[in-house]
N, CA, C and O of each residue as an XYZ file, in Angstrom:
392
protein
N      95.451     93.143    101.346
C      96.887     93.183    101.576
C      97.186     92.684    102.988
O      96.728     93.198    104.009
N      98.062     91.551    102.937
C      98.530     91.197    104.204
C     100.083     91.618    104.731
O     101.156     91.560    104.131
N      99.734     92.098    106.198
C     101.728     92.701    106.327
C     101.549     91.829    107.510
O     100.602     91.903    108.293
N     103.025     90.584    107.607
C     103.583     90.337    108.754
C     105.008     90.611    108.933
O     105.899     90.727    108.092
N     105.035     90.695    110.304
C     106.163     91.256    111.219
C     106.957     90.619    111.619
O     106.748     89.429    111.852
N     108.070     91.169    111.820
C     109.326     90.037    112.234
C     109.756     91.150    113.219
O     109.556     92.364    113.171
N     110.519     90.247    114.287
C     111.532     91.120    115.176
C     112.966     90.728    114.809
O     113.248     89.577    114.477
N     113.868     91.725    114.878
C     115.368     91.389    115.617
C     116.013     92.391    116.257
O     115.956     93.595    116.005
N     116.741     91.733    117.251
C     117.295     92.459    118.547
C     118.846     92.060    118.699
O     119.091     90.854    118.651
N     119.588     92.679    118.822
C     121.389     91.903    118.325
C     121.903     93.342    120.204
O     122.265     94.510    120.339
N     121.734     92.727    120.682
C     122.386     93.964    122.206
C     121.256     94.775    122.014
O     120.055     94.518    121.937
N     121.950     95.874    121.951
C     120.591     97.037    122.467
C     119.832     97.642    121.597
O     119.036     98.568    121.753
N     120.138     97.048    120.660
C     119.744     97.791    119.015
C     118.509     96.508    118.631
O     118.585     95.333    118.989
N     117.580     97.030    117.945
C     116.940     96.214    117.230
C     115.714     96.636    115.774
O     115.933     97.280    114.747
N     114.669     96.080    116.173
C     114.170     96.590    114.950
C     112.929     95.700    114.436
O     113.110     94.489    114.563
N     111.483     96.168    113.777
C     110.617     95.675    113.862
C     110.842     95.681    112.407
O     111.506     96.619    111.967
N     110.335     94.658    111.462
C     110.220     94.455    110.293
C     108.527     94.342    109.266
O     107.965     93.268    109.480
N     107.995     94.987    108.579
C     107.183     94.776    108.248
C     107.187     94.278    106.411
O     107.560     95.000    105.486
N     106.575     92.643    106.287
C     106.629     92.129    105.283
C     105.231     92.196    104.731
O     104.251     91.816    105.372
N     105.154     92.933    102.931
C     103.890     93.228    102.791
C     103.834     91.813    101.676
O     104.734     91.522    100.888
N     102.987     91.321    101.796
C     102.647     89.884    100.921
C     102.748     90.215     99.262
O     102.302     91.274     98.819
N     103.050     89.730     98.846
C     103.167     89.888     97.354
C     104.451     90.897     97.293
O     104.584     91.319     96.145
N     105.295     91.334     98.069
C     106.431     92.179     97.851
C     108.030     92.247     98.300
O     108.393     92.040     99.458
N     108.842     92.538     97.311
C     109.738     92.252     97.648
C     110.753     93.209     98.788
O     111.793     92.802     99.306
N     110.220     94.346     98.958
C     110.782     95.119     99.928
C     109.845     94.649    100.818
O     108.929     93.827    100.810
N     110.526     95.688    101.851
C     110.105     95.858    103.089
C     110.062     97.333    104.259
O     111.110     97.978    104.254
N     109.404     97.639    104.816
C     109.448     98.365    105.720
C     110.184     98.079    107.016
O     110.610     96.988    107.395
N     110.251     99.135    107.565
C     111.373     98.755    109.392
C     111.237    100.073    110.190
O     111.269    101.257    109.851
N     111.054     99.357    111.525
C     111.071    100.765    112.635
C     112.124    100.284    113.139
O     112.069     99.064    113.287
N     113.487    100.992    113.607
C     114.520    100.892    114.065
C     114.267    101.467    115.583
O     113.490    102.377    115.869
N     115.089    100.739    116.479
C     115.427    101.217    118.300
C     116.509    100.830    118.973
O     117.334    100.026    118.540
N     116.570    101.628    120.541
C     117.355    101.313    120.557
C     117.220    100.873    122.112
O     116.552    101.660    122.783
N     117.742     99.744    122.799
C     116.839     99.623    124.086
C     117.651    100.521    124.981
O     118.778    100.889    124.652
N     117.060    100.888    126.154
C     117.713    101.931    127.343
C     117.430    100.608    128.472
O     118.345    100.299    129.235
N     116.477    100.073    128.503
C     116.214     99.101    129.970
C     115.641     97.998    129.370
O     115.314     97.890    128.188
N     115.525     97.059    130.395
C     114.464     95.813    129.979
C     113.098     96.792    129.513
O     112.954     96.988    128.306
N     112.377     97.233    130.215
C     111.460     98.252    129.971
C     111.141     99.521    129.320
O     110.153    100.207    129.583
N     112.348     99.882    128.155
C     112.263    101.021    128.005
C     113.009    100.987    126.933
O     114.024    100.294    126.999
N     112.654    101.859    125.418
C     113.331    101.471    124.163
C     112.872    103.389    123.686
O     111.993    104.162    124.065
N     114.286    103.505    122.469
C     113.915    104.596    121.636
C     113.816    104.399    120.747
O     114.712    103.730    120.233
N     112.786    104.785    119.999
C     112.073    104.498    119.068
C     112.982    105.369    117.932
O     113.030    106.565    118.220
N     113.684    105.014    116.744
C     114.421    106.581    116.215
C     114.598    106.319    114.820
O     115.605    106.799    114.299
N     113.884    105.711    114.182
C     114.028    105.287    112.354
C     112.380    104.872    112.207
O     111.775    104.329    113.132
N     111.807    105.180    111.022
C     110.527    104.534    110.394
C     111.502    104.379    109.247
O     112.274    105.327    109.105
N     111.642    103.160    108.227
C     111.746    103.589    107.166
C     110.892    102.379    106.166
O     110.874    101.154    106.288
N     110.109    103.415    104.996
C     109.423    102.722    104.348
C     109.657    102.708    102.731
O     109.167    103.659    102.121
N     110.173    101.981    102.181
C     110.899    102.210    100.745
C     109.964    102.666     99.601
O     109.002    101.903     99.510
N     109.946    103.709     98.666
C     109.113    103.920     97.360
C     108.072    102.833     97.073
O     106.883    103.149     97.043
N     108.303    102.075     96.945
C     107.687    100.836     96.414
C     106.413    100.719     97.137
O     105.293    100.829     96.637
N     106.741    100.452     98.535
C     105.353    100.232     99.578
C     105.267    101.670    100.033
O     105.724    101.698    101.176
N     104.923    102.765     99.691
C     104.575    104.095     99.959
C     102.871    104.123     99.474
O     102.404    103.795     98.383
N     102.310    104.524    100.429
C     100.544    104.797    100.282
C     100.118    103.306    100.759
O      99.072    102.952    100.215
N     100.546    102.568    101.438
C     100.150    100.913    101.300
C      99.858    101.266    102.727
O      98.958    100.486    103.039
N     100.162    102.101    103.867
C      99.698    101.849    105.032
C     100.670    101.553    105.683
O     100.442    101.749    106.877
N     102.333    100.914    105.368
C     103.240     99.955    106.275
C     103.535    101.011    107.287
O     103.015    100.671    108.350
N     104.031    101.923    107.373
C     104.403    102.602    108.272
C     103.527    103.092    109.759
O     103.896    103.298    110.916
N     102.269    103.149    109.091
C     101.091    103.086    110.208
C     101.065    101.784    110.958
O     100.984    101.718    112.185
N     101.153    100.561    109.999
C     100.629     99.538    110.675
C     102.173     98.990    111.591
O     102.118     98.141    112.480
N     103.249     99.551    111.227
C     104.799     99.757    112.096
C     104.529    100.124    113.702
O     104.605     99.408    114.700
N     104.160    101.624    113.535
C     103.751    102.288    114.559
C     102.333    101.271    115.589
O     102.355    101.089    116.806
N     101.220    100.762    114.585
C     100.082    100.237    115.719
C     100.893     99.044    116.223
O     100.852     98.777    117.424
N     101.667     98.271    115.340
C     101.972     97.056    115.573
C     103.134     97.107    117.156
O     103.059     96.444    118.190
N     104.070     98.116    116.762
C     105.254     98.261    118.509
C     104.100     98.710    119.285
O     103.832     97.881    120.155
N     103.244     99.820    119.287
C     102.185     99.958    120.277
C     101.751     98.575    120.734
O     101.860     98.234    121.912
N     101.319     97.881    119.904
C     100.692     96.462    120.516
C     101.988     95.518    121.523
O     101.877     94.807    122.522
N     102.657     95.753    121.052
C     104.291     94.851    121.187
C     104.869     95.221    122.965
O     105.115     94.396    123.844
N     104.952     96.749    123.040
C     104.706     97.484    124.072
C     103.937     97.063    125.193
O     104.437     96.813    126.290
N     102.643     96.979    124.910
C     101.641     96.358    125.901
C     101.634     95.176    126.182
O     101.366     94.798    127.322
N     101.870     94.511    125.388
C     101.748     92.825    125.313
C     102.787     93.171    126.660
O     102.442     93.283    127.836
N     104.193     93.300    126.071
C     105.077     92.934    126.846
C     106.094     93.720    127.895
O     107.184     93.421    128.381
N     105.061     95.069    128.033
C     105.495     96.158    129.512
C     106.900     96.631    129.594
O     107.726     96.531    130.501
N     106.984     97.369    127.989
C     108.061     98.461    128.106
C     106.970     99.733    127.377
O     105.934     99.574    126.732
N     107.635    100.916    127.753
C     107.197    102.207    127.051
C     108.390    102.423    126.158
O     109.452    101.802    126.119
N     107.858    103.714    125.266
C     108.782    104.341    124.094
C     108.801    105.687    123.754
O     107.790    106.310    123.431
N     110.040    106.205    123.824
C     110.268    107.205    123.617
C     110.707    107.801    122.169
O     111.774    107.899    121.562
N     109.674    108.069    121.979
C     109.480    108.819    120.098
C     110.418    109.546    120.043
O     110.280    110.714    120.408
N     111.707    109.054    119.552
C     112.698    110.185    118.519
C     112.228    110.318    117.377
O     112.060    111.352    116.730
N     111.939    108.916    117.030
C     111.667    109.023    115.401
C     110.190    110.014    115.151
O     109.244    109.984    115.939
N     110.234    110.947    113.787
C     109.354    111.916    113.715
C     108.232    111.235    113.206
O     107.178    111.764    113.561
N     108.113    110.319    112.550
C     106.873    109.765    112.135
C     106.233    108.838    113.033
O     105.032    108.672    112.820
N     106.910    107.991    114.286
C     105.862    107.646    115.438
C     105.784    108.673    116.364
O     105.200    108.475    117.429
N     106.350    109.866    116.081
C     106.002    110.863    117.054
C     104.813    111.621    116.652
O     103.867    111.926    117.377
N     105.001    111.932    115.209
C     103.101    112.253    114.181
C     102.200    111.532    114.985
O     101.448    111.782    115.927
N     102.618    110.251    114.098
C     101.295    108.783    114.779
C     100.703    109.270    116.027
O      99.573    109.712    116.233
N     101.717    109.096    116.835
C     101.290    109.224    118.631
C     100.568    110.250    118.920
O      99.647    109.953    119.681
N     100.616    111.583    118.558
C      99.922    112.595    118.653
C      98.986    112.731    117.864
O      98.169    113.632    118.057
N      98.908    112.146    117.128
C      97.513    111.209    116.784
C      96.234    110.428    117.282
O      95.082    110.223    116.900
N      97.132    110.075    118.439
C      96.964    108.986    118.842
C      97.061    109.071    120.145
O      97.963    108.321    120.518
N      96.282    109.940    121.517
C      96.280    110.033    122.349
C      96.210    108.928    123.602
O      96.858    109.008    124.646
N      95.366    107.990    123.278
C      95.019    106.582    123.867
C      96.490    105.682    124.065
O      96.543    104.684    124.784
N      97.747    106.259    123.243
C      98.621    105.426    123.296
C      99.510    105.632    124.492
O     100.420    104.932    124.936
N      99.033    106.724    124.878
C      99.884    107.358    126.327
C     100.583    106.087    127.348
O     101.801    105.941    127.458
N      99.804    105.430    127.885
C      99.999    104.546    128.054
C     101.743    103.594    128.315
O     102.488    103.127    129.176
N     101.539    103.845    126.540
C     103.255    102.886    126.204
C     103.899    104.003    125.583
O     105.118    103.849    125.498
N     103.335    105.384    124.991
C     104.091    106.731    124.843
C     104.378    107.244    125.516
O     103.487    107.642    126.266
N     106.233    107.802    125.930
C     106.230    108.862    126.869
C     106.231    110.357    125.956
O     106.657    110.682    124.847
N     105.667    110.902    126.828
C     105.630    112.470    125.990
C     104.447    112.356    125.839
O     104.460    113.203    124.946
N     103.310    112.054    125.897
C     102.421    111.844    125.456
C     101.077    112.696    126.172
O      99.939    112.534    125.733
């Protein structure tokens, strides 16, 4: 199974998109930016369809990567990259709260 990602950003709002190959939905982590450097993280949503497929994990590793690449941190509203992260201690880093 292949998932690629799309961004869009419209002002301060934006949103990571995850496209799983062979499917017609899609997954999305919703935010919202506070600074050039600094975004809240506050929607996972992953539709019935792609449920057990992984998208929502690979949501969460994928802004972690996105984060670093490009030197903002995130502040987990949303409850399911806030799971992930505490999961996920190493992410401290680009997690605040962490």
């Amino acid at each position: 199974m292949t998932i690629r990602f799309s961004h869009e950003e419209s002002g301060s709002k934006g949103r990571y998109v995850a496209h799983v190959e062979g499917q017609a939905d899609s997954g999305e982590m919703t935010y919202s930016r506070l600074s050039a450097n600094r975004i809240i993280v506050d929607h996972t949503g992953v539709p019935d369809s792609l449920r057990g497929m992984g998208v929502g994990s690979a949501l969460a590793h994928h802004i972690v990567a996105e984060a670093r690449a490009k030197g903002f941190t995130i502040v987990p509203l949303c409850p399911f990259l806030k799971a992930q992260a505490d999961r996920h201690p190493d992410w401290a880093d680009v997690i605040e709260g962490l």
